[in-house]
VEXDREN-2710 file (C-alpha; in Angstrom, 1 decimal):
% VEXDREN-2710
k/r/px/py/pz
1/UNK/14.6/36.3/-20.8
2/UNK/15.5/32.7/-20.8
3/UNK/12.7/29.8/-19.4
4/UNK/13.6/28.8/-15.7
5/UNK/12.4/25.2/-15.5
6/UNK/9.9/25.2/-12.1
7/UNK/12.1/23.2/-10.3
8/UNK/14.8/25.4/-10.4
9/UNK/12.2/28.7/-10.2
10/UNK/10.3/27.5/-7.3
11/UNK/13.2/25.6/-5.4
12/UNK/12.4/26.8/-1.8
13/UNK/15.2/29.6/-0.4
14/UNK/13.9/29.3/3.1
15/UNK/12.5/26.8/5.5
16/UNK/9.2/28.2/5.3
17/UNK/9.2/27.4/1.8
18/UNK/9.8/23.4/2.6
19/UNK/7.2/21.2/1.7
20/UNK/6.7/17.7/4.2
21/UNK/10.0/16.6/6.3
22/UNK/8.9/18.5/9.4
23/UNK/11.0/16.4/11.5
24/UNK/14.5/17.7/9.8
25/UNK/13.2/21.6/10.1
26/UNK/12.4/21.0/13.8
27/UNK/16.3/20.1/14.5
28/UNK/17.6/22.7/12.6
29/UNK/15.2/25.5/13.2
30/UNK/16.1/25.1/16.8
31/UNK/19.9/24.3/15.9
32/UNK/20.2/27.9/14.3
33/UNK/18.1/29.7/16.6
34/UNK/20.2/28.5/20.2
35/UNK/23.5/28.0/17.5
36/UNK/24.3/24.7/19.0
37/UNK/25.8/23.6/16.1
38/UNK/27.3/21.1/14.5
39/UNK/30.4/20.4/12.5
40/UNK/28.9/17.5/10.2
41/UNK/25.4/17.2/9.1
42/UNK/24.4/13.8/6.6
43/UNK/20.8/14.3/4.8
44/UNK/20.0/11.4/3.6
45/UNK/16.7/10.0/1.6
46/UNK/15.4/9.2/-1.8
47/UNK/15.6/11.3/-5.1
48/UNK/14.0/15.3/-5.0
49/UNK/13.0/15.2/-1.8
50/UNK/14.8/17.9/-0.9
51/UNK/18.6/16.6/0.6
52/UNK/20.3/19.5/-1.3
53/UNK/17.6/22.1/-0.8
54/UNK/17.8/22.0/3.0
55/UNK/22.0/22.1/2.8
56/UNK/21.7/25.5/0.7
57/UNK/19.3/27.3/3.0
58/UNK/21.5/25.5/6.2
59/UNK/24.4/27.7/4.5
60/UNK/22.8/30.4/3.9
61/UNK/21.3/30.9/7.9
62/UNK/24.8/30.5/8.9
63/UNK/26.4/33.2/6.7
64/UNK/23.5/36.3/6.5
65/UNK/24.7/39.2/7.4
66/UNK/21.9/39.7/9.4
67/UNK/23.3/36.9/11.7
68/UNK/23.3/33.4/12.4
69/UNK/19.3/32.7/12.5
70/UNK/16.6/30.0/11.5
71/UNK/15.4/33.0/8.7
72/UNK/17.9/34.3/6.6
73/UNK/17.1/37.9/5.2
74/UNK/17.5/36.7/1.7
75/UNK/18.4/40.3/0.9
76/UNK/21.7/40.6/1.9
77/UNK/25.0/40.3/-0.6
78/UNK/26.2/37.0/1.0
79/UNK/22.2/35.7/0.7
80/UNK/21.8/36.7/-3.0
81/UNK/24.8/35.0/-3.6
82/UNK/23.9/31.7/-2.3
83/UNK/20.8/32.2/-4.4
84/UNK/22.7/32.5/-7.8
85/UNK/25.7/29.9/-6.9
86/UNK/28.6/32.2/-6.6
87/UNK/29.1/32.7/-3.1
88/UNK/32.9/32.2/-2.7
89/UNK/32.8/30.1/0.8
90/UNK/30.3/27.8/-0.3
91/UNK/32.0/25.3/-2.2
92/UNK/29.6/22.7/-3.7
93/UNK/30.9/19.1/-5.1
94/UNK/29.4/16.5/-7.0
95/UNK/31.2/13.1/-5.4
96/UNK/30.1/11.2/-7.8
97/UNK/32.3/12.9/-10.3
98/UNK/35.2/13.0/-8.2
99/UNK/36.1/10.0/-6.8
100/UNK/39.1/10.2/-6.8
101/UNK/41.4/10.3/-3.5
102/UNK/43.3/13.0/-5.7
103/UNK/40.5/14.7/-6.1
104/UNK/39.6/14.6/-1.9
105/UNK/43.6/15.4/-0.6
106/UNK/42.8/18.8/-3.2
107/UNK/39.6/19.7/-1.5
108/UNK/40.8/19.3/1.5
109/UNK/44.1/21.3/0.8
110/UNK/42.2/24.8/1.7
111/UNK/40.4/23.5/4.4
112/UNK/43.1/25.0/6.9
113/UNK/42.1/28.4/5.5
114/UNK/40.0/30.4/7.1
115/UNK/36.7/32.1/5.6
116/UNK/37.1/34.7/2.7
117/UNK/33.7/36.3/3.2
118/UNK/31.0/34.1/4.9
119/UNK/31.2/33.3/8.8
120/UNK/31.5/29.6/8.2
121/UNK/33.1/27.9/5.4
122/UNK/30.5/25.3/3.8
123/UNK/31.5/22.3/2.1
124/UNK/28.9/20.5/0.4
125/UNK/29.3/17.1/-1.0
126/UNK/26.4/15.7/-2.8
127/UNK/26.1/11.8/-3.4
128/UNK/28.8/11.3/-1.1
129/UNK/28.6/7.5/-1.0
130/UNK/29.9/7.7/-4.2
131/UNK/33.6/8.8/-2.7
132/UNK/36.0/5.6/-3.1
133/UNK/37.5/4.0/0.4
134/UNK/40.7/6.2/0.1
135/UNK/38.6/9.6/0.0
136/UNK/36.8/8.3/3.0
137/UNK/39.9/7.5/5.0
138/UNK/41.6/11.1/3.8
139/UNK/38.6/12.9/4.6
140/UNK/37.9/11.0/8.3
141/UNK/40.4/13.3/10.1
142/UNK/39.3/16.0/9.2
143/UNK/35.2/15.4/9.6
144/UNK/36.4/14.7/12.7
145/UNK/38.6/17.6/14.0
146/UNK/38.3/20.1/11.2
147/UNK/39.2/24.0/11.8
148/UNK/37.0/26.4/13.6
149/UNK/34.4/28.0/11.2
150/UNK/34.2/24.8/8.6
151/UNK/31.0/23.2/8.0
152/UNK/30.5/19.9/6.5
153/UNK/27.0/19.0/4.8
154/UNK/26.6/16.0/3.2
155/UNK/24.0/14.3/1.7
156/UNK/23.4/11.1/-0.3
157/UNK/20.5/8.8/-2.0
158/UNK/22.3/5.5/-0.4
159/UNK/23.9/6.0/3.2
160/UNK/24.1/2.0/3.3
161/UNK/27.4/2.6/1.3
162/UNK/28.9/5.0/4.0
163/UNK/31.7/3.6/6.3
164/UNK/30.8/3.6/9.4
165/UNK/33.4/5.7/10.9
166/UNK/32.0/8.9/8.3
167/UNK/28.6/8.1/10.0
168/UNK/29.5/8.0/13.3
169/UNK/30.9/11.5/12.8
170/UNK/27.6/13.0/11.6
171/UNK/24.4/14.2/12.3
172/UNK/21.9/12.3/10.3
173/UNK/18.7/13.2/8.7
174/UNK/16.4/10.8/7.1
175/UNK/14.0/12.7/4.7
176/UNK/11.0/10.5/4.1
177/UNK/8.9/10.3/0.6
178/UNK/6.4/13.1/0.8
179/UNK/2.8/11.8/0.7
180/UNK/0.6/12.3/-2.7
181/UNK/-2.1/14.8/-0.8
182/UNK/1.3/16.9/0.2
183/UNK/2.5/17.3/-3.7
184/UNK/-0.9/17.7/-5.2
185/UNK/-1.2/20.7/-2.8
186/UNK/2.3/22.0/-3.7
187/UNK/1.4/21.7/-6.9
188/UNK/-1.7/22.9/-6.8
189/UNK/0.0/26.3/-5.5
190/UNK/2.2/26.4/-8.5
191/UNK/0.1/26.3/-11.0
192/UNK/-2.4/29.2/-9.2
193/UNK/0.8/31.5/-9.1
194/UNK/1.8/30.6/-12.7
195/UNK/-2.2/31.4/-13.5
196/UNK/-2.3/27.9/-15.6
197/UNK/-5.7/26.1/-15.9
198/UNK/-6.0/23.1/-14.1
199/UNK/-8.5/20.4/-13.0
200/UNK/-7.4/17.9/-9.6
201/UNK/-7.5/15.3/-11.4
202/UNK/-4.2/15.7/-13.6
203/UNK/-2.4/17.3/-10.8
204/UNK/-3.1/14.2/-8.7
205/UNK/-2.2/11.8/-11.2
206/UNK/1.2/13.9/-11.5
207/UNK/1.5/13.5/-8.3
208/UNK/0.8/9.7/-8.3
209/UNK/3.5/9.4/-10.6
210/UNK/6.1/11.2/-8.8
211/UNK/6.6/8.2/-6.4
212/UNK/7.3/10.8/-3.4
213/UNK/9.8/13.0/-5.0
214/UNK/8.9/16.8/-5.3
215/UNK/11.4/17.6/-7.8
216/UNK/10.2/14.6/-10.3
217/UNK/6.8/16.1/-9.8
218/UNK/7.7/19.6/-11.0
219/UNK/9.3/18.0/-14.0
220/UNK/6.6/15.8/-14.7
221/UNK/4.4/19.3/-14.5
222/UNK/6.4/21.1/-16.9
223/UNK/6.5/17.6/-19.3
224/UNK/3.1/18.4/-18.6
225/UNK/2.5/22.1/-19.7
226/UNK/4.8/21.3/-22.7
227/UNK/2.4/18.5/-23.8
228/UNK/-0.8/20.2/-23.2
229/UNK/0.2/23.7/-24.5
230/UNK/0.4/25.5/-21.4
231/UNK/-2.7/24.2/-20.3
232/UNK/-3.4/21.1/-18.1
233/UNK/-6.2/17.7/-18.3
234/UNK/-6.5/14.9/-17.3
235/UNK/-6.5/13.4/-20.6
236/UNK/-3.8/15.0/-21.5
237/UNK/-1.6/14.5/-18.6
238/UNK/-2.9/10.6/-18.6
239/UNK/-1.8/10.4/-22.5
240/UNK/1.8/11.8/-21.4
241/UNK/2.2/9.4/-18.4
242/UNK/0.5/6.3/-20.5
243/UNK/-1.4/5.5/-17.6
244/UNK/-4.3/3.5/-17.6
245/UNK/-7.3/5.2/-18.2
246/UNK/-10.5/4.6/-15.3
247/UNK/-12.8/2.5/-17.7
248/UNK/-10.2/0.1/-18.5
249/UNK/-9.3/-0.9/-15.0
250/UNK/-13.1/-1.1/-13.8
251/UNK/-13.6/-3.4/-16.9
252/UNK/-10.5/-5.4/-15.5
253/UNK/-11.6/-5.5/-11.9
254/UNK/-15.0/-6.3/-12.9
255/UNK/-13.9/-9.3/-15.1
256/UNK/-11.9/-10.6/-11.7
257/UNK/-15.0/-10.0/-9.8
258/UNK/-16.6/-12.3/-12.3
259/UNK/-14.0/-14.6/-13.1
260/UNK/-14.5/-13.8/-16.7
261/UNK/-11.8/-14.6/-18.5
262/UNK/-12.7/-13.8/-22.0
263/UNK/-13.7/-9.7/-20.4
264/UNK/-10.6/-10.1/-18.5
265/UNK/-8.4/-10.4/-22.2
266/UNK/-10.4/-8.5/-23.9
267/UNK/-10.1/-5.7/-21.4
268/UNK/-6.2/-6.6/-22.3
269/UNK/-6.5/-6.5/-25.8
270/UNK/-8.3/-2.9/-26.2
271/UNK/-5.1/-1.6/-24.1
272/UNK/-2.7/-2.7/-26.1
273/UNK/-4.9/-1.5/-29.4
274/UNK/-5.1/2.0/-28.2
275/UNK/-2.6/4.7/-29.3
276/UNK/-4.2/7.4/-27.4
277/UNK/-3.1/7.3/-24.3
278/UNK/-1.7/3.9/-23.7
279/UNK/2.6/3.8/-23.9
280/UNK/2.6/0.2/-24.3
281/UNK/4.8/-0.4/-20.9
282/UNK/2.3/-3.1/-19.9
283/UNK/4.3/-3.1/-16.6
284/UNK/2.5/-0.6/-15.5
285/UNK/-1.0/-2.1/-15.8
286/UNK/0.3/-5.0/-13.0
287/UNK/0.9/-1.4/-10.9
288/UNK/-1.9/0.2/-11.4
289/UNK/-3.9/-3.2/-10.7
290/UNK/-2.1/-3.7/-7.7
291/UNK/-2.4/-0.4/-6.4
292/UNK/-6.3/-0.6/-6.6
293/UNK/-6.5/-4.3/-5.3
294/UNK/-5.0/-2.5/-2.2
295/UNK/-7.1/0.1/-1.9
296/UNK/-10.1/-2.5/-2.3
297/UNK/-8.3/-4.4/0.4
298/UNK/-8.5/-1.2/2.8
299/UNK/-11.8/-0.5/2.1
300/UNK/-13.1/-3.9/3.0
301/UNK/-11.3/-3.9/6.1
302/UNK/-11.1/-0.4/6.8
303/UNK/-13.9/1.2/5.1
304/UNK/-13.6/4.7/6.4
305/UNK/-10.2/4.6/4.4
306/UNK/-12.0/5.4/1.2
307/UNK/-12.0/9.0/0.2
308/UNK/-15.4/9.8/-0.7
309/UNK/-14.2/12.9/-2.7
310/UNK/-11.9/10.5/-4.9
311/UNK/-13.1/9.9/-8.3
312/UNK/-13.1/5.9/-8.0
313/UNK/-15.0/5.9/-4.7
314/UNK/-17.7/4.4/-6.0
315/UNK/-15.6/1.8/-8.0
316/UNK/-13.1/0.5/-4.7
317/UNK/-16.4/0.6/-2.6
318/UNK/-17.8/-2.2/-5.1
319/UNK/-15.2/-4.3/-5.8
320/UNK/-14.5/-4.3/-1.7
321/UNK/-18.4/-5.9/-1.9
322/UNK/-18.2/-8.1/-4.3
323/UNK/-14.7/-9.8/-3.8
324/UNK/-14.0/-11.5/-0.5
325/UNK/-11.2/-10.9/0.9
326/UNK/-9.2/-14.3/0.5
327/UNK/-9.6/-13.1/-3.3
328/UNK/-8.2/-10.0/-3.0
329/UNK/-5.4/-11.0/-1.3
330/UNK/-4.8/-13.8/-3.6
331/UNK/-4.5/-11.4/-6.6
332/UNK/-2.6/-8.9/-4.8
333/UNK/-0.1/-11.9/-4.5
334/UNK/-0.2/-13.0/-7.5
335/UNK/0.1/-9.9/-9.2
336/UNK/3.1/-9.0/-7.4
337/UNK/5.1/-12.1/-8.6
338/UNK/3.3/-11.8/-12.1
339/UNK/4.9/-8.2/-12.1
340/UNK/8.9/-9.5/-10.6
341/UNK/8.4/-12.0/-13.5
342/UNK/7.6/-9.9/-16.3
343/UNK/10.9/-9.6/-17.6
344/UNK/11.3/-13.1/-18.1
345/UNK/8.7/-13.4/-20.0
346/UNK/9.0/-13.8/-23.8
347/UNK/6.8/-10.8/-24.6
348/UNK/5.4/-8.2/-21.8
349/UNK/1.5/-8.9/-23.1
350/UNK/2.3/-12.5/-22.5
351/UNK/3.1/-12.1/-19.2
352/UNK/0.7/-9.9/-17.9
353/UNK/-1.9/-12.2/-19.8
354/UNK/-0.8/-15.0/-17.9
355/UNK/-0.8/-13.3/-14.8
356/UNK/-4.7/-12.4/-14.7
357/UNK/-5.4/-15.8/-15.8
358/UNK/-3.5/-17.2/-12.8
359/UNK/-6.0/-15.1/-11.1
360/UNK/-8.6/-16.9/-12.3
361/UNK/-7.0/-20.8/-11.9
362/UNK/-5.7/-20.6/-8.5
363/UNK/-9.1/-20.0/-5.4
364/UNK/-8.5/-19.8/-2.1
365/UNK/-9.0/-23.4/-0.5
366/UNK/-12.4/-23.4/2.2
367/UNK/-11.5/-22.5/5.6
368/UNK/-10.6/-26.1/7.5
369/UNK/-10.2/-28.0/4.2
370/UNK/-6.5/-26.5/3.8
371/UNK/-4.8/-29.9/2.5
372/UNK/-1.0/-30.2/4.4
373/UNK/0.9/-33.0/6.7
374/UNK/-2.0/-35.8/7.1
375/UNK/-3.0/-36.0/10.6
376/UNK/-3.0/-39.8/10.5
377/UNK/-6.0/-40.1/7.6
378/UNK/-6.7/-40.7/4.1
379/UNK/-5.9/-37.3/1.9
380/UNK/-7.8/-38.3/-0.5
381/UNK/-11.0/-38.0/1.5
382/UNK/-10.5/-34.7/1.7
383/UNK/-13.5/-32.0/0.9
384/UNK/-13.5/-30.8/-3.0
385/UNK/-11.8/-27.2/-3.5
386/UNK/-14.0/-24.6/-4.2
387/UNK/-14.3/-23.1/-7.5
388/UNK/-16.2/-20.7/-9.0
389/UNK/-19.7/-21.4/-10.8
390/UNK/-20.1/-21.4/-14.5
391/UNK/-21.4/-18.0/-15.8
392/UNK/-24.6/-19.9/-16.7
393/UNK/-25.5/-19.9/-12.9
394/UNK/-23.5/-17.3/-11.6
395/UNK/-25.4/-14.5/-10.3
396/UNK/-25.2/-11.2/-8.3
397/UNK/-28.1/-11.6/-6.0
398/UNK/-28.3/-15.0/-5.9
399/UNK/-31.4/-16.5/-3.6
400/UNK/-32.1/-20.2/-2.5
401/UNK/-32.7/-21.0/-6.4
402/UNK/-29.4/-20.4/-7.0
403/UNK/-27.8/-22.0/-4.2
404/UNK/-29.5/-25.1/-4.8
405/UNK/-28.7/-24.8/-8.3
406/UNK/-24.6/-24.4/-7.4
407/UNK/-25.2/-27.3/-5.4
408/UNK/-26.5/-29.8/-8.0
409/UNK/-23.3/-28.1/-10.1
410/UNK/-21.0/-29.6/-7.6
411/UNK/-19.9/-26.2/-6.5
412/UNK/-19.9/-25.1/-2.9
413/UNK/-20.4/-22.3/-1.1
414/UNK/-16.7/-21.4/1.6
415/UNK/-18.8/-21.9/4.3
416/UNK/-18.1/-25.7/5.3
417/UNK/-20.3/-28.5/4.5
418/UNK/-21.2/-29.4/8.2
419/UNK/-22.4/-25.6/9.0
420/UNK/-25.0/-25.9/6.2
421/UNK/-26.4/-29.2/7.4
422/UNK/-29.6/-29.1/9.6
423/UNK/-28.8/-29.8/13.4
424/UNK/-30.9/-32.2/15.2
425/UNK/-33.8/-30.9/16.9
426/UNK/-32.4/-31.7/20.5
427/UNK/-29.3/-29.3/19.5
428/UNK/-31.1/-26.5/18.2
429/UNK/-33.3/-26.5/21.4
430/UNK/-30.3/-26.4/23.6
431/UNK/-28.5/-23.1/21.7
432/UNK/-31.6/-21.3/21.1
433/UNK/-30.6/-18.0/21.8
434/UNK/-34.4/-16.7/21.9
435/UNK/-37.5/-19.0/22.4
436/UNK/-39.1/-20.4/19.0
437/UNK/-35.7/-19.1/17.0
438/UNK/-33.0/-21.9/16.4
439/UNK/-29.7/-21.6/17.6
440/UNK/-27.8/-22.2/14.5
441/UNK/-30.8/-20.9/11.9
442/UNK/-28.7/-18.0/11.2
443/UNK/-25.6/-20.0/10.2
444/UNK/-27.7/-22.3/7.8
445/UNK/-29.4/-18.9/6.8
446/UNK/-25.6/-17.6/5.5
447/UNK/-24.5/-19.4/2.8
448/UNK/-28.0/-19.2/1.0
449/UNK/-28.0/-15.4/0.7
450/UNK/-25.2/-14.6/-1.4
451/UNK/-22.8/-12.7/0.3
452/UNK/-19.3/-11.8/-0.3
453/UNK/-16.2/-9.8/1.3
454/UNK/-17.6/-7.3/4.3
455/UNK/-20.9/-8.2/4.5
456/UNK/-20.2/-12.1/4.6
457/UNK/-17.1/-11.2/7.1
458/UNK/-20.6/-8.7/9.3
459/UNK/-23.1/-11.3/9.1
460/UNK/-20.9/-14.2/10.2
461/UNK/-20.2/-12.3/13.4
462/UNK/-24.0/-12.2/14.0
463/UNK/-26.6/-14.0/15.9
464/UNK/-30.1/-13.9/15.5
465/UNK/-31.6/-11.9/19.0
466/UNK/-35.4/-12.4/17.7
467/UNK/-37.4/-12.2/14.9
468/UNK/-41.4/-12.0/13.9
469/UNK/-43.7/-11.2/10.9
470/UNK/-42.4/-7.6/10.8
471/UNK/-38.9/-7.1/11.7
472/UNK/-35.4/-9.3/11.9
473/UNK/-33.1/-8.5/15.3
474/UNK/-29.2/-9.6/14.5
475/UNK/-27.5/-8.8/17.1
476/UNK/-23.4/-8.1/16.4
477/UNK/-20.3/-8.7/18.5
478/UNK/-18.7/-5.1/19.3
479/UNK/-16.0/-5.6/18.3
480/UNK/-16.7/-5.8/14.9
481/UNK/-19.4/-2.8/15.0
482/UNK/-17.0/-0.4/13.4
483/UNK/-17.4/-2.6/9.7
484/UNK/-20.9/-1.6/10.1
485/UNK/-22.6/0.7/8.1
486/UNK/-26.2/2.0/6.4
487/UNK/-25.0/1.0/2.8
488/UNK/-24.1/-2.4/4.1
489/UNK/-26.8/-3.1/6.5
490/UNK/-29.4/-1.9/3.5
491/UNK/-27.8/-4.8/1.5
492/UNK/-28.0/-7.4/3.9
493/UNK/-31.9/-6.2/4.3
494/UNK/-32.2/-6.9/1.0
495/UNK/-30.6/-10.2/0.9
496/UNK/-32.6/-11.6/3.7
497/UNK/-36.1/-10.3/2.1
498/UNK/-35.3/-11.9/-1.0
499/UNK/-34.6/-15.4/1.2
500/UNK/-37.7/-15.1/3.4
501/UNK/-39.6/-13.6/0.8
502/UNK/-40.9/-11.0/2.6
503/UNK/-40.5/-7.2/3.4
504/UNK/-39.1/-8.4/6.6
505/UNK/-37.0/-4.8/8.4
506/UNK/-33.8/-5.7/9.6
507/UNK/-32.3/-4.4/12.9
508/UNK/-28.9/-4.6/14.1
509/UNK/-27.8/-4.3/17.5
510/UNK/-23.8/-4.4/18.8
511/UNK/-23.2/-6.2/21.8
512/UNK/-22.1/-9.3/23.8
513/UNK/-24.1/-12.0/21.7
514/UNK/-26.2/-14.5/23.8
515/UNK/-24.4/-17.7/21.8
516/UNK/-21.6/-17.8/19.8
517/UNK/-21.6/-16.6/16.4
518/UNK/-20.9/-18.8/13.1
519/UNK/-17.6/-17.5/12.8
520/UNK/-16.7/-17.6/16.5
521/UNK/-17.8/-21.2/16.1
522/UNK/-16.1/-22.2/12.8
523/UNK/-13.1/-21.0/14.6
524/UNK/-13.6/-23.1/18.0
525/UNK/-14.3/-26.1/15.7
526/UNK/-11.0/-25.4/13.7
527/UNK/-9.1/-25.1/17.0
528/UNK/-10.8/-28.3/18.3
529/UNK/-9.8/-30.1/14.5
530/UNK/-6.0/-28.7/15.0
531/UNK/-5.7/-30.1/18.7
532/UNK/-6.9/-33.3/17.4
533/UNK/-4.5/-33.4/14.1
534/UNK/-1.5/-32.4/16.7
535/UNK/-2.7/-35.8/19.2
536/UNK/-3.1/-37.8/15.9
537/UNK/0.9/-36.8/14.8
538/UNK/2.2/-37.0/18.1
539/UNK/0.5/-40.5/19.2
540/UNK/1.3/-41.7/15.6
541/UNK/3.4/-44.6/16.0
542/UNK/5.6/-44.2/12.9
543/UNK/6.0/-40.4/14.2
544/UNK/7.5/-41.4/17.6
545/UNK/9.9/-44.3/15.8
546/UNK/11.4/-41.9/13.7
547/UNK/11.7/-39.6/16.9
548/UNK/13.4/-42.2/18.7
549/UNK/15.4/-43.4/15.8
550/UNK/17.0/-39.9/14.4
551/UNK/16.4/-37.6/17.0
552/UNK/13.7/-35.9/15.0
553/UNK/11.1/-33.4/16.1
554/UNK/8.2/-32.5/14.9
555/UNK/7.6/-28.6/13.4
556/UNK/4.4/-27.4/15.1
557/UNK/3.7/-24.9/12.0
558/UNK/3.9/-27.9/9.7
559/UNK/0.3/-29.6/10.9
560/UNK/-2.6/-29.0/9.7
561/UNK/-5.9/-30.7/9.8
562/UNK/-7.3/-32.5/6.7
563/UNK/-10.8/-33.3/7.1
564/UNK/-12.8/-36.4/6.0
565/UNK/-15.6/-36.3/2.9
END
C-alpha cells in the first residue's frame, strides 16, 4: 500500500475536523442547516490554512444523499466520491494554470447544463486572482446570474488582485493564521493516532516554524519523521529546521544585557562553526533574536504574558530584569532594519555582525536631554549622552560604591542630573510626605540602587509612606500595582538592604500616594521644560520674522527642549 503524506491523510472531511477559523464554520454551519444559500462564496487567507479544505466539505453538504446538511454522511456514493476526486459535478480548476480567456469561455460552456448526479453543480477555482482581466470580464455574467443549481467557490492567497466587480458578487471569507498553541495541539493529536514518540518541545518548534499554516506544519512533521527515523526530538527536529539552539541565544541576549561585544561575536562565531544543527541561513538568527527581544518586551510590560510552563521562562523573565525597556526597544529596531538590510550586505555574517554591534553603539539618549530644534540656547551645553560603563566597573548589584565609582568614570546614571542632587533643606521640609522622612529621599535613593527595566519603571512610581530601624513603607500609585510582584518586590528588598546596610523589610502598599512620585515629577518637569522651549520658539524674534516674511509656521512635533550643562 502506497505512503499517504499526513497532509493528504489527515485533511479534515468535515467541519468538525477544522482546526481554528471558527468564524468561517459559524456562517456556513448555519448557511447549510436553514439552506440560505448563496451562489458565490470567496475564501480567502494565506497558504494551508485551509481555503480549499472548507470548499470540498461546502460541496460535499450540498450534494449528500442524505440531504443538504451542515454534516454530510460521508458514507454515501456522491460523499465517497468527493473524498477520492472523482465526483463528476464537482469540477475543480487550478486558475493559475489557466489563464487563459480561452480557457474561461470553455468552462463556462457547460455551465447552462444542468447537474449529472449531485444536487448542485460546484465549480471550484483555486488561486483565482491568478485569472487574466478577460476571464474576469467573461466570467462576471455569469457569477452574477448563473443557472439554478450552480455553485461558485472560489478561493485565493491574494484577493487584492480581484476586480472589484468579482468581489462585489461574492461572499467573502477571511481565514486568519492559526495560532502556534492551536497547531502544536493538532499536531500533538497526530502523532498520538500515528503512535509516534514525541516530546512538546519539537512539536512546538514545528509549529513555530509553520508561520500559521497547518498544511506547512504537517509537511514539516513528515520532513520531520523522515529525518529522525520515525521518531521525533527536539534535537533532531532543531538540526532539520537549523534553528538556533537555546544556549546560543541566552549567550547572545546575555552579551546585550552586558554590552559585551567580544561574548556578543563570539556567540556569532560558534554559530557559524557548528555543523550540527546550524543551516548557515544567518537570517534567521535576526528572527529568532527578534522574536525573543519581543517576548522580553511583553514580559517587562506585561509580566503575566510569560508562560511559566515554556522552557525559556526563566531566560525572558531575566533579560525583561536586566534590560530597560528603552533598550529593548532599541534592539528590536535595530534588528529589524539590520534584518531588511541583510541582503545588501556583502556577506550574511557581516551583516548580522554589524547589526548586534549597532546594538551596542547607539543608547537611548536620558529622558529630557533628547537633543532637537534649539529652544533659543546653546546646543552645545547640552547634558553628555549616556553610555554604558566599562566592564571594569560594571556590575550586577551595584551599591553606592559603584555608583560613585561610575560617576568619577564620567558615566551617568538615566535618571537626570538635577533629581540626584540634594534639595535644600527648606524644600524637603515642605514635600515631606511623613514627618522626619524627606520628600525627595526616595528619588536621590533611585539611581544609587541599581535598577533596571520593571523594577526601575515600580520604584520610580513610588513614594516613601514611612520608614524606621525595622521595616521600609513604599507606598505605589494603583495604577501601576498590576507590575507588581513577590520576585520583584524581593529584589528591590534586596537592593535597598544592600544601600542602607541593613536587614531593613520592605513593604509595599498601592494607593493614591501623599506627594508625587519621581516619575510623576520627571514628567511634570518635562512638561514644564516643553512649555518653556514652545514660548522660547514662538517669542524668538528670528522665528516670528521668518513668519511674517514667508508665511511660515512653526511644526509643534518639531520642538523639543535641550537642556543646559
Amino acid at each position: 500500500m502506497s505512503y499517504h503524506v499526513l497532509a493528504r491523510k489527515w485533511r479534515p472531511r468535515v467541519f468538525a475536523d477544522v482546526a481554528g477559523q471558527s468564524h468561517v464554520l459559524q456562517a456556513l454551519i448555519n448557511a447549510l442547516n436553514t439552506q440560505r444559500l448563496h451562489h458565490a462564496y470567496l475564501f480567502t487567507g494565506t497558504r494551508g490554512v485551509g481555503k480549499t479544505t472548507l470548499a470540498r466539505i461546502f460541496a460535499k453538504s450540498l450534494n449528500c444523499e442524505q440531504g443538504i446538511s451542515a454534516e454530510p454522511c460521508g458514507v454515501c456514493s456522491s460523499c465517497r466520491e468527493m473524498d477520492e476526486g472523482r465526483f463528476i459535478d464537482l469540477i475543480e480548476v487550478d486558475a493559475a494554470s489557466r489563464t487563459k480567456v480561452e480557457d474561461t469561455r470553455e468552462l463556462l460552456d457547460n455551465v447552462q447544463y444542468a447537474p449529472t448526479r449531485g444536487r448542485y453543480k460546484v465549480y471550484l477555482i483555486d488561486e483565482v486572482h491568478m485569472l487574466s482581466k478577460s476571464s474576469f470580464n467573461a466570467l462576471l455574467k455569469t457569477l452574477e446570474e448563473p443557472p439554478p443549481n450552480i455553485m461558485f467557490l472560489l478561493a485565493t492567497t491574494d484577493p487584492q488582485k480581484l476586480p472589484v466587480t468579482v468581489l462585489s458578487r461574492c461572499l467573502q471569507f477571511n481565514l486568519r493564521r492559526l495560532p502556534v498553541d492551536m497547531i502544536q495541539g493538532y499536531l500533538r493529536q497526530i502523532v498520538d493516532k500515528e503512535s509516534v514518540e514525541s516530546d512538546d518541545d519539537s512539536l512546538l518548534a514545528i509549529a513555530r516554524s509553520a508561520d500559521g499554516s497547518m498544511r506547512d506544519a504537517l509537511s514539516l512533521l513528515d520532513q520531520a519523521l523522515a529525518f529522525g527515523g520515525g521518531s521525533l526530538t527536539i534535537a533532531s527536529v532543531r538540526r532539520m529546521l537549523g534553528t538556533i539552539d537555546d544556549g546560543t541565544m541566552s549567550a547572545i541576549l546575555h552579551a546585550l544585557a552586558d554590552h559585551d561585544a567580544k561574548a556578543l561575536l563570539a556567540g556569532v562565531a560558534e554559530l557559524a562553526e557548528r555543523k550540527d544543527s546550524f543551516s548557515g541561513d544567518f537570517s534567521r538568527l535576526l528572527d529568532d533574536l527578534l522574536a525573543q527581544l519581543h517576548r522580553i518586551a511583553l514580559a517587562q510590560v506585561v509580566p503575566t504574558s510569560n508562560d511559566v510552563a515554556d522552557e525559556q521562562y526563566e531566560l525572558i523573565r531575566e533579560m525583561a530584569e536586566r534590560m530597560s525597556q528603552e533598550d529593548v526597544q532599541l534592539y528590536y529596531q535595530i534588528g529589524l532594519i539590520g534584518r531588511r538590510d541583510l541582503s545588501l550586505s556583502p556577506d550574511p555574517r557581516m551583516g548580522v555582525e554589524m547589526a548586534l554591534l549597532r546594538m551596542l553603539a547607539f543608547r537611548p539618549i536620558d529622558a529630557g536631554m533628547q537633543s532637537s530644534v534649539s529652544s533659543g540656547r546653546n546646543t552645545d551645553t547640552a547634558a553628555p549622552v549616556s553610555r554604558p560603563a566599562p566592564a571594569a566597573v560594571r556590575e550586577r548589584t551595584p551599591g553606592p560604591t559603584a555608583s560613585v565609582a561610575r560617576e568619577e568614570l564620567g558615566v551617568y546614571d538615566r535618571q537626570p542630573e538635577r533629581d540626584r542632587a540634594e534639595p535644600p533643606a527648606d524644600r524637603a521640609a515642605q514635600t515631606s510626605p511623613v514627618p522626619g522622612v524627606p520628600g525627595d529621599e526616595w528619588s536621590r535613593i533611585i539611581p544609587r540602587l541599581g535598577l533596571t527595566g520593571l523594577s526601575m519603571m515600580v520604584a520610580s512610581h513610588c513614594v516613601i509612606e514611612s520608614r524606621n530601624d525595622k521595616e521600609l513603607v513604599l507606598c505605589l500609585e494603583s495604577a501601576q500595582a498590576h507590575l507588581l510582584n513577590p520576585s520583584l518586590q524581593q529584589r528591590l528588598e534586596e537592593r535597598i538592604q544592600t544601600y542602607f546596610g541593613s536587614p531593613l523589610k520592605l513593604v509595599v502598599k498601592t494607593g493614591v500616594t501623599a506627594t508625587e512620585t519621581p516619575a510623576s515629577r520627571q514628567k511634570r518637569e518635562a512638561d514644564e521644560r516643553m512649555r518653556q522651549a514652545e514660548a522660547s520658539i514662538m517669542s524668538d524674534q528670528g522665528v516670528r520674522s521668518l513668519q511674517e516674511a514667508f508665511n511660515a509656521q512653526v511644526v509643534n512635533d518639531s520642538i523639543q527642549p535641550v537642556d543646559q550643562a
